[in-house]
C-alpha positions in Angstrom: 0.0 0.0 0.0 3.0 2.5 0.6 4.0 1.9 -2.7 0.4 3.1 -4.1 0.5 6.1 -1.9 3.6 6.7 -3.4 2.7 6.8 -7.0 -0.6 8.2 -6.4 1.2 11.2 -4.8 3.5 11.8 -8.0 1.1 11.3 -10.3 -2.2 13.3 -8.8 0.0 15.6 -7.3 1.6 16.5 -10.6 -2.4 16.4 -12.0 -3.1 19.2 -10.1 -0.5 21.3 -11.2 -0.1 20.4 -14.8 -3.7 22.1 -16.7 -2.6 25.2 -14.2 0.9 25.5 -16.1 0.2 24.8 -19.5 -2.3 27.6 -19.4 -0.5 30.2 -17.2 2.7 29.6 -17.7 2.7 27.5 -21.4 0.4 30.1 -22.6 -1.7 27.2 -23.8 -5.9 27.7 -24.0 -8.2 25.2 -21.6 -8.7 23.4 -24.9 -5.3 22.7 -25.4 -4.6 21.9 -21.6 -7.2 19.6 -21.4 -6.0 17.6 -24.0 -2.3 17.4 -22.8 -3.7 16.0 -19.9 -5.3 13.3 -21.8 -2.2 12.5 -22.3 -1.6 10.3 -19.6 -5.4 9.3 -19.0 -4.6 7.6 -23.0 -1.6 6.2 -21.7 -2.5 5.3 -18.6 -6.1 3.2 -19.6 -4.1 1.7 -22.7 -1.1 0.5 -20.5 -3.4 -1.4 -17.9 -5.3 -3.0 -21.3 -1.1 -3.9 -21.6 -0.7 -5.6 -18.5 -4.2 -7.6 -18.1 -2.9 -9.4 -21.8 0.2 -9.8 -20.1 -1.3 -11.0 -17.2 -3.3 -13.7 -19.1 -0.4 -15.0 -21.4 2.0 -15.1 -18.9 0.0 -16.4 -15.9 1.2 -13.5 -14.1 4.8 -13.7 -13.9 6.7 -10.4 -13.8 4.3 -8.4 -11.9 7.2 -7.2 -9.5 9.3 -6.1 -12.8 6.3 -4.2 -14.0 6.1 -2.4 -10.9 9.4 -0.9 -10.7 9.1 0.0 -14.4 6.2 1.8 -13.9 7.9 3.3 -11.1 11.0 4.1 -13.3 8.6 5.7 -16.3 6.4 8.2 -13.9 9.3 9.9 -12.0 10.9 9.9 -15.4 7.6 11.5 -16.7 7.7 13.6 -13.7 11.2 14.8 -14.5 10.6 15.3 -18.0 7.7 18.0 -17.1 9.9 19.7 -14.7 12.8 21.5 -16.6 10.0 21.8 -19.5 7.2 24.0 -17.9 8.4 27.7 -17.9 11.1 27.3 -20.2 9.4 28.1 -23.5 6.2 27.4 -25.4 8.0 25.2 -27.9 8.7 22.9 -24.9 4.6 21.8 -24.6 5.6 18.9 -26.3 8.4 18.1 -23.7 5.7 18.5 -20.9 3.3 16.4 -22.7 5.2 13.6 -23.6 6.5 13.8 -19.7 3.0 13.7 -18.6 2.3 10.5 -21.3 5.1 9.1 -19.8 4.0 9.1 -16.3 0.2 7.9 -16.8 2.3 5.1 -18.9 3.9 4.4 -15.6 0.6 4.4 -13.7 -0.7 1.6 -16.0 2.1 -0.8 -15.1 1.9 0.3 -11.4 -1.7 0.4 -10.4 -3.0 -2.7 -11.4 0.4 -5.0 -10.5 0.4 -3.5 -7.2 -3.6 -4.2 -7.0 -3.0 -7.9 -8.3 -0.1 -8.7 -6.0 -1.8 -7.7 -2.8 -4.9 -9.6 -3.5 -2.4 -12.5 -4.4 -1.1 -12.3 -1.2 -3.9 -12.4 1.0 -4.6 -16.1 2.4 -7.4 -18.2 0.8 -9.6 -17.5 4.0 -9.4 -13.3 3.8 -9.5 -12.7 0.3 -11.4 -9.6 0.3 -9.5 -8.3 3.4 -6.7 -6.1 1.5 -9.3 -4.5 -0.4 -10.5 -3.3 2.3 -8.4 -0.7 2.6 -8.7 0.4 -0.5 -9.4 3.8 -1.5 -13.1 3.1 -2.5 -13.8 1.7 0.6 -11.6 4.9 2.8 -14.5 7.3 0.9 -17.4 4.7 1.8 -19.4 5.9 4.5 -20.5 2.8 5.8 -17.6 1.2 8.2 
């Protein structure tokens, strides 16, 4: 679970920043920030579609690989976005591929992780790690 807070914190933290600077400081319209964010929602949604088919031809197997991977390609993205924003409008592309870089990291991180906790609960409490999820944190029934 550390490692999801983890990646949720560089990826949804870097969210709420990134439509603010490619407007205000990118000089880009809402238009045009909107769709650099979707960006890394693309990657993101197309990478997990990656990792189920991996998943169901290889039984499974390289889960933990995927993980740091993921990990690698979203501070990457994260670093790529960095040095890009406030340099110079020709750098949008920089940003944007940074940001397509880290939802591309998301997808290899969000579902492992998922998979691999569930995978290590015992037979008996299978629904125990899901528990504390996020979904269930904004439930209001205990």
């Amino acid at each position: 679970m550390i490692v999801r807070g983890l990646v949720s914190a560089a990826y949804y933290g870097g969210e709420s920043f990134f439509p603010l600077s490619m407007t205000r400081v990118m000089g880009l319209d809402t238009l045009g920030s909107g769709l650099a964010l979707s960006a890394g929602a693309l990657t993101w949604v197309t990478d997990a579609w990656l990792q189920a088919r991996l998943d169901t031809r290889g039984g499974g197997s390289g889960r933990h690989a995927r993980v740091v991977l993921g990990f690698v390609l979203l501070v990457a993205g994260d670093g790529m976005i960095a040095p890009a924003v406030g340099t110079s409008p020709e750098s949008v592309a920089l940003a944007v591929g940074g940001w397509a870089a880290a939802g591309l990291g998301m997808g290899f991180v969000y579902p492992a992780v998922t998979t691999i906790v569930l995978s290590l609960a015992p037979r008996s409490g299978k629904g125990w790690p899901v528990r504390g999820s996020s979904c269930a944190r904004r439930s209001p029934w205990p």
